[in-house]
C-alpha positions in Angstrom: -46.1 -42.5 18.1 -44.3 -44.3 21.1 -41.4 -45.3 19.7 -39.7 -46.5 23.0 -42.1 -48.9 23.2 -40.1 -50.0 20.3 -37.3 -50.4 22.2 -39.9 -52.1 25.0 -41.4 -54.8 22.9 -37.6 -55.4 21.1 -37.0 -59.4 22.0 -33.3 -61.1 21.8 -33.3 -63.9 18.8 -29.6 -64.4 19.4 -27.2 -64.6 22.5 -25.7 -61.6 21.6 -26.7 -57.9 21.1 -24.3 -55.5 19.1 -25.5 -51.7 18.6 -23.5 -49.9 15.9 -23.8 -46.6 15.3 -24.2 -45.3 11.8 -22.6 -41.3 10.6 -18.9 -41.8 10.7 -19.0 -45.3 11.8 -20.6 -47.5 9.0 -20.9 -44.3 6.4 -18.3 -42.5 6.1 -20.8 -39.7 5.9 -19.6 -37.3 8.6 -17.7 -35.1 7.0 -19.7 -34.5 3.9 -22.6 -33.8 5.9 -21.4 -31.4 8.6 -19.1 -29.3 6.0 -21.5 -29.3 3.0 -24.7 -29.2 4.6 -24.8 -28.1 8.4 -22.4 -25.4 8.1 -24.1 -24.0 4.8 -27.4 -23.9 6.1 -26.4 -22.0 9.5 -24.5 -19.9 7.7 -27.3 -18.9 5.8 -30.1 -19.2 8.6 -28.2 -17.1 11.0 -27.2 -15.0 9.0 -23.5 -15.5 9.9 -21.8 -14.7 6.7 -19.3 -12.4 8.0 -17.7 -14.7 10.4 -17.8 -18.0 8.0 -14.2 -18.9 8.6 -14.6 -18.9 12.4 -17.6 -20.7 12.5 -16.4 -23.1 9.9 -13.4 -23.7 12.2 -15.5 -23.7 15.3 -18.1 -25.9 14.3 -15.4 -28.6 12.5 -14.0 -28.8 15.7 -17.4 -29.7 17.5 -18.7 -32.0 15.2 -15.8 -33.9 13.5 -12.6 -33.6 15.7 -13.0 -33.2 19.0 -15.2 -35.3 22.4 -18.4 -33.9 21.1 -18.3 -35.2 17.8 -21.0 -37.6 17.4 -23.4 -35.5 19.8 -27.0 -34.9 18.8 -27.1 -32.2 16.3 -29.0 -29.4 18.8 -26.8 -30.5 21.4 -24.1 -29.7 19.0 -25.4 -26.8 17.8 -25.4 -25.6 21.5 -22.0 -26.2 22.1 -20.8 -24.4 19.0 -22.4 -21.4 19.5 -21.1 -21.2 23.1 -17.5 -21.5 21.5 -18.4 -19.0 19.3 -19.1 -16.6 22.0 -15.7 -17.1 23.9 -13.5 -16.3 20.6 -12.6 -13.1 20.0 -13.0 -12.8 16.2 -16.9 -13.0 17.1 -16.8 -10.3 19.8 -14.7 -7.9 17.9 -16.5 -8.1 14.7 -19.7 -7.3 16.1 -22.0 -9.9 14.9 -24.9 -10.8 16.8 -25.1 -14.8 17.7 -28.8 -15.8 17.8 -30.0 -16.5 21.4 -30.2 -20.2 21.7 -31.5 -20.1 25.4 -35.2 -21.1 24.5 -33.2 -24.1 22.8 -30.8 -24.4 25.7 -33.7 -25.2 28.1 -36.1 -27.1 25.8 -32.9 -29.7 25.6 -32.6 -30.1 29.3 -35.9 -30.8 29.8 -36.4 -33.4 26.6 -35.0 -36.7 25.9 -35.9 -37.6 22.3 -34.4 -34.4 20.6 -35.6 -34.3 17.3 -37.9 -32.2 15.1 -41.3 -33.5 15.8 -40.5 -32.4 19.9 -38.9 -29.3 18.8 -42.0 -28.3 16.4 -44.4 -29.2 19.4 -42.5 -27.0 22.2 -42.3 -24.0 19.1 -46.2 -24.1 18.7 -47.0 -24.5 22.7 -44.6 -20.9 23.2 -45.0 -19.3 19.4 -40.7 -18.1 20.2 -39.2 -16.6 17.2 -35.8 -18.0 18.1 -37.1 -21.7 18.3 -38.9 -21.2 14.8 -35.3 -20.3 13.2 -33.5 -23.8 14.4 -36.7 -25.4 13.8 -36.1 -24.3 10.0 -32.6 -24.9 9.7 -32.8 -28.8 11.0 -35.8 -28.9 8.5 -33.9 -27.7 6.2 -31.1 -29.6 6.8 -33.3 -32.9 6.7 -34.8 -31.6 3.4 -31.6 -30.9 1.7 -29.6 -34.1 2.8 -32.5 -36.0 1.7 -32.5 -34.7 -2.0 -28.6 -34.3 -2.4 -27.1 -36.6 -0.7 -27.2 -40.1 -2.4 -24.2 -43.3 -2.8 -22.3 -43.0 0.3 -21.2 -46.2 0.8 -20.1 -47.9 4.0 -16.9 -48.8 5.0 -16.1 -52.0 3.1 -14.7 -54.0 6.5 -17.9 -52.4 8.1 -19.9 -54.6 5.8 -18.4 -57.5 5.9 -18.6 -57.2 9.7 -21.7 -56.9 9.7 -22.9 -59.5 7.6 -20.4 -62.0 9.9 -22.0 -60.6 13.1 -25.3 -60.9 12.0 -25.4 -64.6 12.1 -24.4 -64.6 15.9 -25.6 -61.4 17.1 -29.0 -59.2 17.2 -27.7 -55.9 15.3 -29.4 -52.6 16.4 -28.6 -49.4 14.9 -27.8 -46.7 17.8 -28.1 -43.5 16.5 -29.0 -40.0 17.1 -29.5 -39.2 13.1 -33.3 -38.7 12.1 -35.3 -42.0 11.4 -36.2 -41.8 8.0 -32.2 -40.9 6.7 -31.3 -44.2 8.5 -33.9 -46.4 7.1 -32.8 -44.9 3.7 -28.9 -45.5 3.9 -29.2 -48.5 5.2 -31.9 -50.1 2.7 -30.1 -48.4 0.0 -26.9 -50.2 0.6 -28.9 -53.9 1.2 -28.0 -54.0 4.8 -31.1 -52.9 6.7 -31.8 -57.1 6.2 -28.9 -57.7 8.5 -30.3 -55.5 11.5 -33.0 -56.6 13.9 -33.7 -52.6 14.3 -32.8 -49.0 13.7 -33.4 -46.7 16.9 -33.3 -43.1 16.0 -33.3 -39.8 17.8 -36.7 -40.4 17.6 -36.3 -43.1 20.3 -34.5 -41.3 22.7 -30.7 -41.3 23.7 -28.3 -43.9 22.9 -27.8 -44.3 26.7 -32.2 -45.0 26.5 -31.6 -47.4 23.4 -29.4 -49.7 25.0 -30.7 -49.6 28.2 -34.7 -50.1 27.0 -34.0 -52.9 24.1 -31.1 -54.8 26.1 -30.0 -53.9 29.3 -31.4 -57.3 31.5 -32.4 -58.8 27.9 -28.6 -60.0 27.4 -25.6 -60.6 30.5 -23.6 -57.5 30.1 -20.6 -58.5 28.7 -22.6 -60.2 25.7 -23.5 -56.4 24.8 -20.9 -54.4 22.3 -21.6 -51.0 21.3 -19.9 -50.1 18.8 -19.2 -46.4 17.7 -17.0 -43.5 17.0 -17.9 -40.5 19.3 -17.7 -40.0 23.0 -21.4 -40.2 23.3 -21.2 -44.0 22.4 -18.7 -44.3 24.9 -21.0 -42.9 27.6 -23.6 -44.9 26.9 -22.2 -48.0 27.3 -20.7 -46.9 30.7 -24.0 -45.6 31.6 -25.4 -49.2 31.1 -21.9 -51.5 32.4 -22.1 -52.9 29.1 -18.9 -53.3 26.3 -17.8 -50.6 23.8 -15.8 -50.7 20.5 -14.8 -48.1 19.2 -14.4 -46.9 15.7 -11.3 -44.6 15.6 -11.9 -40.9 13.1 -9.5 -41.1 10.6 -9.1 -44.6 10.6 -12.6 -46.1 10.4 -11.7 -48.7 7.8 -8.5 -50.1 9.5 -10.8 -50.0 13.1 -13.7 -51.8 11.5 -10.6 -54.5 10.3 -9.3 -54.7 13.7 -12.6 -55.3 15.2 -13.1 -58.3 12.2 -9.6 -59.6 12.9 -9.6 -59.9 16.7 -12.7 -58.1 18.5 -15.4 -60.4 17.1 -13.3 -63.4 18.6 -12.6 -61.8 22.2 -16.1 -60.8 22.0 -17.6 -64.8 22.0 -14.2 -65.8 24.0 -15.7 -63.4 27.0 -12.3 -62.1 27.1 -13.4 -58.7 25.5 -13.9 -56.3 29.1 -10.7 -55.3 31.3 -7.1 -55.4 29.5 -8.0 -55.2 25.8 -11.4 -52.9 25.8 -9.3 -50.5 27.7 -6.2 -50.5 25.5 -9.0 -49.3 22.6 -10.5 -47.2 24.4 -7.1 -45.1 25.5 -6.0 -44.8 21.8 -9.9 -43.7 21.4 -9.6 -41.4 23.9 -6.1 -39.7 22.4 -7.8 -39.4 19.1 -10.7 -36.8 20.2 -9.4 -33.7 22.3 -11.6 -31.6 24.7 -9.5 -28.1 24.0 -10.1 -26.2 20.8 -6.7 -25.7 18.6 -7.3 -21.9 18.7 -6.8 -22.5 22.4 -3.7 -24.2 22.6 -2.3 -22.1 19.8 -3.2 -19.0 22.4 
């Protein structure tokens, strides 16, 4: 299936276009997900055990506390592994990390990083170490899918979006598998409220805005509105407006954005002074050095 033609065919109804991401931003989903599901499963797929409470830490870092949280999860996986193979704990205990360089290369080489890509590349080269992160995102789809149920969103995220929704064409921007968006967001009753979801299945979230709205909308009638550095980049990417959803304080954010965003957002006086104060505070929230660094 072509499912940037999607993004292609996707046609303004309103003046305004506002993508909002959905883990961690609406759903306060993150956490849950990463510490009860990813880590479990690599733990048990890698067969890494021995070194739980350093990749615990390593991967809690990547994923929930730091700039690459928010990143598509091979991306992710990527990065943690490479942290991994800097700390010492991993190198004097021995362990073998799994060679991720088949991976590595298939994700410079392909935008729309998701299982069904990952599953074609395995079967075209038949390598081993493709098969076993093939089966622990499977697996991780599988078991969030059967286990994971009532998450609600944020309640200021709600309301928000049922008060932008009568102005604004809602997309979902998100790099979380298709089918786990249409099921939070149908099982909460707000999937009504957005024009779209756009998946990993679709591309990046940089291909997202720029294929369903970039030259569709002016620029600064386009808000992204996220809580990871990737939605940051994308809206850079495309010269288009980002609000951000501060970790920690999603709730009060999502209030902030109802009690004064929304308004400088239809005043046009959202870009320059104001969308870079956020973005600073943003910016402070989500450091680039690991804590086992700075505690060197």
């Amino acid at each position: 299936m072509d499912y940037q033609n999607e993004l292609r065919l996707f046609r303004p109804s309103h003046d305004y276009f506002i993508g909002i991401d959905s883990d961690g931003c609406v759903f306060d989903s993150m956490e849950v997900k990463q510490k009860e599901f990813f880590i479990p499963n690599a733990l048990k797929l890698f067969s890494l055990f021995p070194v739980s409470k350093v990749l615990r830490e390593t991967w809690e870092f990547v994923n929930l506390y730091s700039i690459h949280r928010g990143n598509n999860r091979f991306i992710a996986l990527l990065k943690v592994f490479e942290l991994l193979s800097q700390r010492e704990e991993i190198t004097e205990s021995g362990i073998r990390l799994p060679d991720l360089s088949p991976l590595r290369e298939w994700a410079q080489n392909e935008t729309k990083l998701g299982n069904a890509t990952l599953r074609k590349r395995f079967e075209q080269t038949g390598d081993k170490r493709l098969e076993a992160v093939l089966k622990w995102s499977e697996t991780l789809n599988r078991d969030i899918s059967e286990w994971l149920h009532d998450i609600p969103p944020f309640t200021h995220a709600r309301i928000a979006i049922e008060k932008i929704a009568r102005f604004a064409d809602i997309m979902v921007v998100s790099q979380t598998p298709l089918e786990a968006l249409e099921h939070e967001w149908i099982a909460n009753d707000i999937k009504k409220y957005a024009a779209m979801i756009a998946a990993q299945e679709h591309g990046t979230k940089a291909e997202h805005l720029a294929i369903a709205a970039k030259s569709k909308y002016p620029d600064d009638k386009i808000l992204m509105i996220g809580d990871a550095i990737g939605d940051l980049e994308a809206t850079r990417k495309n010269g288009v407006l980002f609000y951000p959803v501060i970790p920690g304080s999603e709730d009060y954010s999502w209030k902030v954005f109802l009690d004064e965003g929304i308004n400088r957002f239809l005043a046009g006086t959202y870009r320059g002074t104001y969308e870079d104060t956020l973005i600073n505070e943003f910016l402070r929230s989500l450091p680039e050095t690991p804590p086992w660094e700075i505690s060197r």
